[in-house]
C-alpha positions, -999 to 999 in steps of 0.1 A, spaced: -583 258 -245 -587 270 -207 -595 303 -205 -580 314 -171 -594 354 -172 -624 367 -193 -642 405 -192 -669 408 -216 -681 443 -224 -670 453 -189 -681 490 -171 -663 498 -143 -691 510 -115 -679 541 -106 -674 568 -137 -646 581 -122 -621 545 -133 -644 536 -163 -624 532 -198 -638 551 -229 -653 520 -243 -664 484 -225 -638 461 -215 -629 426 -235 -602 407 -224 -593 373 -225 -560 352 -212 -560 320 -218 -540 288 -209 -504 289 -222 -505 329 -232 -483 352 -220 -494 385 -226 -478 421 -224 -500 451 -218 -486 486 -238 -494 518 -245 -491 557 -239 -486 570 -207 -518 578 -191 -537 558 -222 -551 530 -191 -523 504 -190 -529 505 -152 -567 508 -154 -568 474 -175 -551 457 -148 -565 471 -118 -601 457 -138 -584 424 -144 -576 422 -103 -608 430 -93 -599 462 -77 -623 482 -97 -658 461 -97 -677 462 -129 -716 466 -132 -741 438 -145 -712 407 -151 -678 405 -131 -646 389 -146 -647 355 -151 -618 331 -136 -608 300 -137 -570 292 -118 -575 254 -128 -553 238 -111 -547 260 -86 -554 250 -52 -558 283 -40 -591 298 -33 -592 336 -34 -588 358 -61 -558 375 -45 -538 343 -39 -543 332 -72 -531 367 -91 -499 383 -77 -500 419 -91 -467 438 -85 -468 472 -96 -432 484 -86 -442 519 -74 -407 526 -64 -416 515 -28 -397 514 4 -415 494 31 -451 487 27 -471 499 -8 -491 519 20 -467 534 41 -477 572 44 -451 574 67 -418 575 38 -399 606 37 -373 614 13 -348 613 34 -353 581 53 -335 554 32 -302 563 41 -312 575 82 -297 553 104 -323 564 132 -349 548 117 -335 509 126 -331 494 155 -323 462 168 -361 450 163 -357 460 126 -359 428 105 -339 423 77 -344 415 40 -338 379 49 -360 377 77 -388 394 59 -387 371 29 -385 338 51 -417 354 69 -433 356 37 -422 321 28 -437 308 58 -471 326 51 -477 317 14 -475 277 20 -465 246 40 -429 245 42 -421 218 24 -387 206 3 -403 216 -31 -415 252 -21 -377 254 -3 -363 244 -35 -381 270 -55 -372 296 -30 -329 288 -34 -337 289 -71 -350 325 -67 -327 334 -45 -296 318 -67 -312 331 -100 -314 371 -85 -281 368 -63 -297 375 -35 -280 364 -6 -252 395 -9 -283 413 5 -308 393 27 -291 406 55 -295 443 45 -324 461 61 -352 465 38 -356 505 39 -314 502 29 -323 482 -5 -312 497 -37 -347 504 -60 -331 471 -80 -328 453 -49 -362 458 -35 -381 447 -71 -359 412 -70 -374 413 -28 -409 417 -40 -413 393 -70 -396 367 -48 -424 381 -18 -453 370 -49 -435 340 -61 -430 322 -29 -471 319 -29 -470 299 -62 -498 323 -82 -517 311 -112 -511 346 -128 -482 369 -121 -488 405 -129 -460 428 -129 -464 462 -140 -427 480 -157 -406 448 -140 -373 457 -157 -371 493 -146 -345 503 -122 -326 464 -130 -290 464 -142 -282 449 -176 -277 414 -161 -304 413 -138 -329 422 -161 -316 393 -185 -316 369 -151 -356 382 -144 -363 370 -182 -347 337 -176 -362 334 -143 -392 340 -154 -391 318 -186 -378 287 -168 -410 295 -143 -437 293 -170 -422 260 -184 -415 242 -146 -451 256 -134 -488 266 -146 -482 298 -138 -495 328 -168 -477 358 -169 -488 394 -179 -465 423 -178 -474 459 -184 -447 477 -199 -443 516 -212 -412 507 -230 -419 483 -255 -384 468 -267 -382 456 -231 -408 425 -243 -391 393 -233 -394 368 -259 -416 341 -240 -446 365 -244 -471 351 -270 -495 376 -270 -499 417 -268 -525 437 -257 -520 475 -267 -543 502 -246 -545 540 -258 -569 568 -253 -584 547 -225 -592 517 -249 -585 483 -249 -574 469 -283 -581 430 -297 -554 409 -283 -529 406 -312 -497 377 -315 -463 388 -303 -449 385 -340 -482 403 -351 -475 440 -331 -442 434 -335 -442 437 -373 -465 466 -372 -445 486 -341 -434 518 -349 -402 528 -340 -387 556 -310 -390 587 -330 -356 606 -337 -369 639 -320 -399 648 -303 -392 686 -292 -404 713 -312 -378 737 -326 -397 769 -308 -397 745 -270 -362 741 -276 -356 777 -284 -376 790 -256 -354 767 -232 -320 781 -249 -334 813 -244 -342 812 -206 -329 847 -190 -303 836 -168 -305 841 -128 -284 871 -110 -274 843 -80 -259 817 -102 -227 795 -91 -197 798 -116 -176 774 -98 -150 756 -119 -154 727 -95 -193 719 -96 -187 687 -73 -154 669 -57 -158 641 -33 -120 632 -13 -117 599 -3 -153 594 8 -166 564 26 -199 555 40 -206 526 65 -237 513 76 -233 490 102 -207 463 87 -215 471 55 -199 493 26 -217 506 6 -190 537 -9 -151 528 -1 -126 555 -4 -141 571 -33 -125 598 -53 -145 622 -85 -147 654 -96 -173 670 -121 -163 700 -134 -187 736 -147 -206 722 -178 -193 684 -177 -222 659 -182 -218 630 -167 -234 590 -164 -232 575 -137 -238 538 -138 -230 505 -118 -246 471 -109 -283 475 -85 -266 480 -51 -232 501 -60 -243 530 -39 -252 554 -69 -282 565 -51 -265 564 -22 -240 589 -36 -264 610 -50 -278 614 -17 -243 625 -4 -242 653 -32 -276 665 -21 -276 664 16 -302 644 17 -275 616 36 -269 626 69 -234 613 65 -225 637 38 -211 664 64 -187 638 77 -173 634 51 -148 652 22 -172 670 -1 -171 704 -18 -201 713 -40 -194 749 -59 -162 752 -48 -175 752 -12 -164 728 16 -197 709 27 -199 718 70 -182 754 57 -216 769 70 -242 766 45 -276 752 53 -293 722 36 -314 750 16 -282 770 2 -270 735 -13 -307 724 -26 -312 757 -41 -285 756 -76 -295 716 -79 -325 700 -96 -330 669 -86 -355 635 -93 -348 603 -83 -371 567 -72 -367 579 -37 -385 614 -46 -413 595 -65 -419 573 -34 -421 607 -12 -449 622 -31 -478 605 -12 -499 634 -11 -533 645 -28 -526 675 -46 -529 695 -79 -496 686 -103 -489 719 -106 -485 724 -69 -458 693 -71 -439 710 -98 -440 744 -76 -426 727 -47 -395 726 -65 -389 762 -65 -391 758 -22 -372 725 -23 -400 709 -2 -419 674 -3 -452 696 -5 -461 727 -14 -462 749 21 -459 786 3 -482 801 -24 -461 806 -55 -463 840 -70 -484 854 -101 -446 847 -121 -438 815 -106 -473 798 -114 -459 810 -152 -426 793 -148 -445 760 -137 -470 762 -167 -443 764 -188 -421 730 -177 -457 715 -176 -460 723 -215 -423 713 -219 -425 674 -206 -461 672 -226 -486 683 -194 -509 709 -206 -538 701 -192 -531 685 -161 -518 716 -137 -551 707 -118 -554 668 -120 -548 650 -86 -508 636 -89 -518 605 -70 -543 600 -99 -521 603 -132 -504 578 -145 -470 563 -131 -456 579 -162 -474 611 -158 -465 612 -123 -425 614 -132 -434 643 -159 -444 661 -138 -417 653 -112 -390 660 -138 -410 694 -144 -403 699 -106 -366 695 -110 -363 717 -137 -388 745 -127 -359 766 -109 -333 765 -136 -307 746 -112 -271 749 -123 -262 716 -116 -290 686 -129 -292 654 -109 -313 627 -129 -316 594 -111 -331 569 -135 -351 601 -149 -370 579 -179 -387 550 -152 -419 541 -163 -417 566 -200 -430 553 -232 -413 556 -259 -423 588 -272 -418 608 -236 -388 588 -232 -371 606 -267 -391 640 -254 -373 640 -222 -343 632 -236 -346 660 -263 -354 679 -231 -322 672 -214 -301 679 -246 -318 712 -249 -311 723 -216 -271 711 -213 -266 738 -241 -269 765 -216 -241 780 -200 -228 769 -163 -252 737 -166 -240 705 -151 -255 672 -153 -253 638 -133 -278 613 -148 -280 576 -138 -293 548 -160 -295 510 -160 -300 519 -202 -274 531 -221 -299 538 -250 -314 563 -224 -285 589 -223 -294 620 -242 -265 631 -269 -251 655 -246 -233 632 -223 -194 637 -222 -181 617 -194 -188 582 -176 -183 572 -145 -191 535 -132 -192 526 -96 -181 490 -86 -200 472 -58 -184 469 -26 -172 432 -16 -186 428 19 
């Protein structure tokens, strides 16, 4: 059998990316293999090895893309990792804000359409086959409802099914896709499975997924690879780690966490508005598009709601509304805490009663610093921490940090924890300031299955607290903690 990828007894060259014990890994011809584990246990650091991005000492990996035509390394293995991204994977230049600012596009602004026919045109001759491969992609995903939507105006769903068709238009021997079905609707992550199924039967092409949630394994994977406490296990059969799984615990809180959340002294500058959030008739627009149309809801003190919707309904986009993060939000008819939005508060006097974490946030936080300053930031409502917390405030941080499982890390570089880590800590951050009213979009991205129960345990505990109000988006219903009361689903705008 043709082995397409070998390490053997592989050292990363710089101690800083080594794993706890040398590297074996093997993926041969006809395997399909899915990469799991903890958070932070070196899912990531596996493939970054198996890419070539961290270069190993004595013997490098061994390839061979038989019969790819391609040449380099990087043509034959696609890597997605699905960093909740908007624009380049490099763009220091994303702000929170900037998905839904119409400043930012002009008429030289390409589309989604034009961007994917420009990596078309770059990954090969253009040729009937490759053109027929790229309408199957696009028929599969349905995307043509959105190749002429500006890229940095994609929903996080949208933009995954732009990238894997960006890496599948170059026709790789190995597709690597870390957490694909995050952030994807019920039926688009069944189309991605099919999609991806018909590809390894029509093609040589070998697929590896990392995945944090582990009953999201797609039935054409042969093989598993599990990788904990920076370790990389023997490669196992699907049916093998299957029958030896262990289940999503029933609780993962302790009893005194839970208490000490209960038991959270309660601010003297709380909100005790009956009406939380009501939205009148609210619209937006973006060029001829629509996303929101005529849009009435009201969430009442203490309601806990869902909010769910096919990729591309605008529940991001109405989150953003609630937050002020939209810049259409004081045109329209919006009153948050019984207060009409444009009555004369400030961005900061709304912000200041609502936690909030969301793709958009994740994809802000470019920055190099400690994790604890990123939880801290949340207190200031800032990308950034730009004051120095008090003696009491450091406290409160510690303690969310112990909460979602971070002991430890209050010092560790965020851009160097895990994917998994790094929304810990984030949902630390919306949480630190005890925020009357909870916004949670897709709050469990990227979670294994232990933090996944954890947070919602988390979640359950703190909706027991007077004058709390939650909003939490999903594509999962499995992920909505107990507490949720009320639904509401948004349907996607005909344009």
């Amino acid at each position: 059998m043709q082995t397409i990828i070998k390490i053997s007894n592989g050292v990363v060259r710089m101690p800083k990316w080594r794993m706890a014990d040398p590297v074996n890994f093997e993926a041969c011809d006809g395997e399909h293999i899915a990469i799991v584990g903890p958070n932070g246990g070196g899912k990531s650091m596996l493939a970054e090895i198996i890419v070539g991005s961290h270069p190993l000492l004595m013997k490098d990996p061994e390839y061979d893309f038989t019969p790819s035509h391609h040449k380099m390394i990087s043509d034959n293995i696609k890597y997605i990792t699905f960093r909740d991204t908007y624009g380049g994977d490099n763009d220091r230049t994303y702000y929170l804000q900037q998905r839904w600012n119409q400043t930012e596009i002009d008429e030289k602004t390409p589309t989604a359409g034009e961007k994917l026919e420009e990596a078309f045109l770059l990954a090969g001759e253009d040729t009937a086959e490759r053109r027929k491969l790229q309408e199957h992609i696009y028929d599969m995903f349905e995307m043509r409802s959105f190749l002429d939507k500006y890229v940095i105006l994609l929903s996080s769903g949208e933009l995954r099914k732009f990238k894997l068709a960006t890496a599948l238009f170059g026709e790789p021997r190995v597709l690597m896709m870390d957490n694909p079905f995050i952030g994807l609707d019920a039926e688009t992550r069944d189309q991605l499975k099919a999609l991806l199924r018909d590809l390894t039967k029509e093609r040589a092409l070998q697929i590896i997924l990392i995945l944090s949630k582990t009953d999201d394994i797609p039935d054409f994977i042969t093989h598993v690879v599990e990788v904990r406490d920076m370790k990389v296990l023997p490669k196992v059969s699907l049916d093998e780690y299957l029958a030896k799984r262990k289940p999503m615990p029933s609780r993962v809180l302790t009893d005194e966490i839970e208490e000490k959340i209960k038991s959270l002294p309660y601010q003297g500058d709380d909100l005790m508005a009956d009406e939380v959030v009501r939205l009148n008739h609210v619209s937006i627009v973006y060029g001829k598009r629509t996303i929101l149309k005529s849009l009435d809801w009201t969430v009442h003190n203490g309601e806990h709601w869902t909010l769910s919707g096919q990729n591309g309904a605008g529940k991001s986009t109405l989150l953003s509304l609630i937050c002020a993060d939209n810049p259409q939000s004081y045109a329209c008819d919006i009153t948050l805490f019984g207060r009409q939005r444009g009555s004369g508060e400030s961005i900061w006097d709304i912000k200041k009663h609502i936690g909030y974490v969301s793709p958009e946030m994740h994809r802000a936080y470019h920055r190099d610093m400690p994790a604890i300053n990123v939880v801290a930031s949340g207190l200031k409502d800032s990308v950034g921490l730009y004051a120095k917390p008090t003696g009491m405030e450091v406290e409160t941080c510690k303690f969310w940090m112990d909460v979602f499982g971070l002991v430890g890390k209050e010092e560790h570089s965020f851009l160097e924890l895990s994917s998994g880590e790094q929304r810990l800590v984030l949902l630390a951050r919306a949480f630190v300031k005890d925020p009357e009213l909870l916004i949670l979009d897709e709050p469990l991205h990227g979670l294994d299955n232990n933090n996944r129960r954890l947070v919602k345990d988390v979640i359950n505990a703190f909706c027991q607290r007077r004058n709390k109000t939650l909003i939490m988006v999903s594509h999962y219903r499995s992920e909505f903690p107990e507490c949720i009361d009320h639904e509401k689903t948004l349907i996607k705008v005909k344009n």
